[in-house]
VMD Tcl script that draws the C-alpha trace (Angstrom):
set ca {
  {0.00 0.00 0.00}
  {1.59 3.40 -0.96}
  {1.91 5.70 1.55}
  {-0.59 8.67 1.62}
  {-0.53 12.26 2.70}
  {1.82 15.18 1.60}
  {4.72 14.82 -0.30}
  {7.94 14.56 1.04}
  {10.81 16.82 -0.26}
  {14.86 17.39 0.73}
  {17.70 17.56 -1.49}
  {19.29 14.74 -2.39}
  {22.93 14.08 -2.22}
  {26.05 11.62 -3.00}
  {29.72 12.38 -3.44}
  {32.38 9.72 -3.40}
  {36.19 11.19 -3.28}
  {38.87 8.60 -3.75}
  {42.66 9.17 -3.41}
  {45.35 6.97 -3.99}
  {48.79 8.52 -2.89}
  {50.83 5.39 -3.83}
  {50.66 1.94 -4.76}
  {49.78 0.78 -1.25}
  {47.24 3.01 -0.12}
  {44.00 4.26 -0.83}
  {41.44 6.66 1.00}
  {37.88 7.05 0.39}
  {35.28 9.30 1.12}
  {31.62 9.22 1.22}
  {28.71 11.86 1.76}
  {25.09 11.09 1.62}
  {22.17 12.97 1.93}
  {18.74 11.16 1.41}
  {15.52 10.83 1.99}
  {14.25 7.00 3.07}
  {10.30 6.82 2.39}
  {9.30 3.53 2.73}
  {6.54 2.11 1.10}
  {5.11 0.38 4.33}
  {2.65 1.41 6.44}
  {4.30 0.68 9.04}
  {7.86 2.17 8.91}
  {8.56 5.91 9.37}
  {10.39 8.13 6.80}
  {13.20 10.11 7.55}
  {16.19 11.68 5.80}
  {19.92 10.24 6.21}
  {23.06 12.17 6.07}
  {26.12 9.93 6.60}
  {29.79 10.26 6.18}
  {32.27 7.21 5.60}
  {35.70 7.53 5.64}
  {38.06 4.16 4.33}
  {41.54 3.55 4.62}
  {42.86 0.93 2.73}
  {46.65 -0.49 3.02}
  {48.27 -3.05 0.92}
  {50.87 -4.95 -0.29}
  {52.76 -5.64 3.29}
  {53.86 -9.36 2.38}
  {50.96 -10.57 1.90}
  {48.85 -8.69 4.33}
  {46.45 -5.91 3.69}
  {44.64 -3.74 6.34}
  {41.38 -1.70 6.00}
  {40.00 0.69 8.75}
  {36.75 2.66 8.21}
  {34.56 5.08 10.41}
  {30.88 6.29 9.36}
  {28.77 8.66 11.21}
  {25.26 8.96 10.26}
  {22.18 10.50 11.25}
  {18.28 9.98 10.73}
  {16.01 12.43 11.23}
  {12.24 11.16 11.56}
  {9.88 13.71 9.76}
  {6.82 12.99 11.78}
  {8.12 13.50 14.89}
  {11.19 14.76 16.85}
  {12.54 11.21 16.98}
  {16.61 11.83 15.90}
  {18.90 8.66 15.77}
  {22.63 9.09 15.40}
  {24.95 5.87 14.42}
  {28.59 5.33 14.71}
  {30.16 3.34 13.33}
  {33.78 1.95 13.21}
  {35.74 -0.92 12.00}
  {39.14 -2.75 11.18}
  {39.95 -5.65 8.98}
  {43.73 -7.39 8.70}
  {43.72 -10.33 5.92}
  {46.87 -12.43 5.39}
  {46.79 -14.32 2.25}
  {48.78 -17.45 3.44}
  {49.24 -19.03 0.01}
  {47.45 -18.57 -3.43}
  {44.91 -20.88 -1.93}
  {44.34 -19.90 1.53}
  {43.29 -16.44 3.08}
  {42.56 -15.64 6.65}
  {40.61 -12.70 7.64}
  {40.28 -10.82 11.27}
  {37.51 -8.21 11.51}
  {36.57 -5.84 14.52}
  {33.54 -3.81 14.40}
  {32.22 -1.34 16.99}
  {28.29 0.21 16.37}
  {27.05 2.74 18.73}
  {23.42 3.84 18.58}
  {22.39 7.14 20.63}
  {18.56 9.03 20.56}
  {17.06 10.86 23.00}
  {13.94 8.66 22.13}
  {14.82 5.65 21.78}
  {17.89 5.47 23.97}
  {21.43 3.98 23.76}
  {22.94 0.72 22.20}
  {26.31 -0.60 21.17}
  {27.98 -3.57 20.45}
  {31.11 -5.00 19.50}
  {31.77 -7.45 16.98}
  {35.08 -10.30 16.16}
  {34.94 -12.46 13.73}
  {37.30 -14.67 11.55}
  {37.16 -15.99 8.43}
  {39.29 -18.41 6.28}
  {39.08 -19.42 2.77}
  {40.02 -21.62 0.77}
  {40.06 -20.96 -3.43}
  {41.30 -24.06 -5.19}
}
mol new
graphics top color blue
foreach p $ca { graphics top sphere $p radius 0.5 }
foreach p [lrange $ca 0 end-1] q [lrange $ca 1 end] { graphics top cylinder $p $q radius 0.2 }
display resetview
């Protein structure tokens, strides 16, 4: 069921940077603006604006490293219901032969609104693969 009522209006916005000093690194940027309005019923639209920022390192025998931090923030449009999310992250894989990979994540998510109240939670897992 479409939603009904007024229309819903805010400027839309995405712009990726990406930089690559040298052969080993590479740094990315990301700003979004947006408006999220759901087609259920029951789910609330709101508009986003989030910023990502990626650090990628490579080529250290074998071992590659990736860090990233995004901040984002929803703002409900019926309502003052504001939720801001953090979140931050790390990733170290070692490729042990042309076969065999091994992969070490960390993850950290914060939640905060004055509504809805606090959250966070952190996150470990490993992988390893195996391409034949």
């Amino acid at each position: 069921m479409p939603r009904q009522g007024a229309a819903l209006l805010t400027p839309a916005l995405e712009i990726r940077l990406d930089w690559a000093p040298d052969r080993l690194d590479e740094l990315r940027l990301n700003l979004v603006r947006e408006l999220d309005d759901p087609d259920r019923v029951s789910a609330l639209p709101y508009t986003l604006s989030a910023a990502k920022f990626t650090l990628l390192r490579a080529g250290l025998q074998q071992l590659s490293f990736k860090a990233q931090g995004e901040v984002s923030q929803a703002d409900y449009l019926h309502g003052d219901l504001r939720e801001t999310l953090v979140n931050l992250g790390a990733t170290v894989a070692w490729q042990l032969s042309p076969f065999l990979a091994l992969e070490l994540r960390y993850g950290f998510n914060d939640r905060q609104s004055p509504q809805l109240g606090a959250a966070n939670e952190h996150v470990m897992t490993m992988g390893v693969s195996w391409t034949p």
